[in-house]
C-alpha positions as CSV (number, residue, x, y, z in Angstrom):
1,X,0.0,0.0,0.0
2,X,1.0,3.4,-1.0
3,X,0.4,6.8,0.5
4,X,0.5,10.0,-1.4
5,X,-0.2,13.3,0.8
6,X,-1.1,16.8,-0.4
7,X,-2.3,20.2,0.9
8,X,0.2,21.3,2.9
9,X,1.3,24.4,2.6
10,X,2.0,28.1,4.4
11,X,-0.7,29.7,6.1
12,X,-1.4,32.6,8.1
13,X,-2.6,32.6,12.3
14,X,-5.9,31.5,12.0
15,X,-6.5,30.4,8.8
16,X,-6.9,26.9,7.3
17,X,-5.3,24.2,5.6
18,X,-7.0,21.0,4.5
19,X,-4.1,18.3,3.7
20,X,-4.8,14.8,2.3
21,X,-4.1,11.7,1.9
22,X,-5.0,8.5,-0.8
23,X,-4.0,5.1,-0.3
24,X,-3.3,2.5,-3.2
25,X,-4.7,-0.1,-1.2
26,X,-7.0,-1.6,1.6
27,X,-6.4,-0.1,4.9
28,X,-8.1,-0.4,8.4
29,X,-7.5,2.8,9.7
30,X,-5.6,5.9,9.3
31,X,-3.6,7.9,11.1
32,X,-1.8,11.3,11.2
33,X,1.3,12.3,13.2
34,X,3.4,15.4,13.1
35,X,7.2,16.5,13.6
36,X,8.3,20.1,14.2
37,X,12.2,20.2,14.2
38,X,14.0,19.5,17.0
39,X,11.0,17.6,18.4
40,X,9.6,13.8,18.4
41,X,7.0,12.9,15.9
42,X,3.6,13.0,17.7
43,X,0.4,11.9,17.1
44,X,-2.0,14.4,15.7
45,X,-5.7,12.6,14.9
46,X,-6.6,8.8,13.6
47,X,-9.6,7.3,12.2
48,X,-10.9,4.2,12.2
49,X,-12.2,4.0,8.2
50,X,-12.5,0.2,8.2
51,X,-14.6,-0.3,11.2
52,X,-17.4,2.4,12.4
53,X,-15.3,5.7,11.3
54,X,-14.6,6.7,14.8
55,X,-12.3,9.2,15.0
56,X,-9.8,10.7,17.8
57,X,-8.0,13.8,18.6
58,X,-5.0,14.8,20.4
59,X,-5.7,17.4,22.8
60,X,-3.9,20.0,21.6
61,X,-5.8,20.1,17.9
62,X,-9.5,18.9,19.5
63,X,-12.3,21.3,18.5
64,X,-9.7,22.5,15.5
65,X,-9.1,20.1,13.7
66,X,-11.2,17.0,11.8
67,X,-10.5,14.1,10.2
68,X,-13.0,12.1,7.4
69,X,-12.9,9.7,5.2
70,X,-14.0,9.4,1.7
71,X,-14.7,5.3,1.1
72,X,-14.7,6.1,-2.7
73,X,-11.5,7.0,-2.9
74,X,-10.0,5.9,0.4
75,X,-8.8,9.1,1.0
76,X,-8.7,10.8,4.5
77,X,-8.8,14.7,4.7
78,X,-7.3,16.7,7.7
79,X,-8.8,19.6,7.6
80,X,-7.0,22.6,9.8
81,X,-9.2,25.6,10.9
82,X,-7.8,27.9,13.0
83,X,-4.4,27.3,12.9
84,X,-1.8,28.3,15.0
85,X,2.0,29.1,14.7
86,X,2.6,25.8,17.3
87,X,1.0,23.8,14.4
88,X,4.0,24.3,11.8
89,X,5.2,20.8,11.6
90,X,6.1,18.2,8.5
91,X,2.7,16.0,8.7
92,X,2.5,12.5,7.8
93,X,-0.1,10.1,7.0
94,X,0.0,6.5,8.2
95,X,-2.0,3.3,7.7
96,X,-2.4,0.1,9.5
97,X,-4.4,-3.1,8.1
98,X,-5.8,-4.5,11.4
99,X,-7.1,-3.2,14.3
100,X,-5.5,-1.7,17.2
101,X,-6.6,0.5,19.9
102,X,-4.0,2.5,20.0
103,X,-4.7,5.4,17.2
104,X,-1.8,7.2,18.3
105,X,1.1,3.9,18.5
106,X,3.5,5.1,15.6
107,X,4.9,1.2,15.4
108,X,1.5,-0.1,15.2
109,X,1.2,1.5,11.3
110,X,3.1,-0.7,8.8
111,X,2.4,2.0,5.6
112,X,3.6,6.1,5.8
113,X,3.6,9.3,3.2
114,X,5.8,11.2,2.4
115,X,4.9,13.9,4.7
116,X,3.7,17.3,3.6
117,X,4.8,20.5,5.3
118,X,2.9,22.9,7.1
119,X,3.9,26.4,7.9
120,X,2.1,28.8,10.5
121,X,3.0,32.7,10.6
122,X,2.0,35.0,13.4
């Protein structure tokens, strides 16, 4: 399975980026995961597109951020209102072919993009 990403990009405070991301292939659930440099990757929102679409947030993007899922194209979107400076990162997309609890377990997902970068200016 292959992951291609788009829609990063550079943004304003408060505006909003919609990145996504379209896999070749059957996957369980997504996941998305972030890395501003100098820090660890961290998790950043997953869905669970193969099961009942649940989807989970971490808290410093809840209320600001949303994941879907488009079965048609197995394609999840991560759209970004309100962004903030904090938010510049490199964002990847991850995928995983069974279940596991643990959105946010970066070993758990066997597939990963390329990343896309996103830049926030005060």
């Amino acid at each position: 399975v292959q992951l291609v990403e788009s829609g990063g990009g550079s943004v304003q405070t408060g505006e909003s980026l919609t990145p996504s991301c379209t896999a070749s292939g059957y996957t369980f659930s997504f996941g998305w995961f972030r890395q501003a440099p100098g820090q660890e990757r961290e998790g950043v929102a997953g869905i669970y597109s193969g099961r009942d679409g649940a989807t989970y947030y971490a808290a410093s993007v809840k209320g600001r951020f949303t994941l879907s899922h488009d079965n048609a194209k197995n394609t999840v979107y991560l759209q970004m209102n309100n962004l903030k400076p904090e938010d510049t990162a490199m964002y990847y997309c991850a995928a995983r072919d069974s279940y596991d609890s643990r959105w946010w377990f970066q070993a758990t997902y066997k597939y990963w993009g390329q990343g896309t970068q996103v830049t926030v200016s005060s």
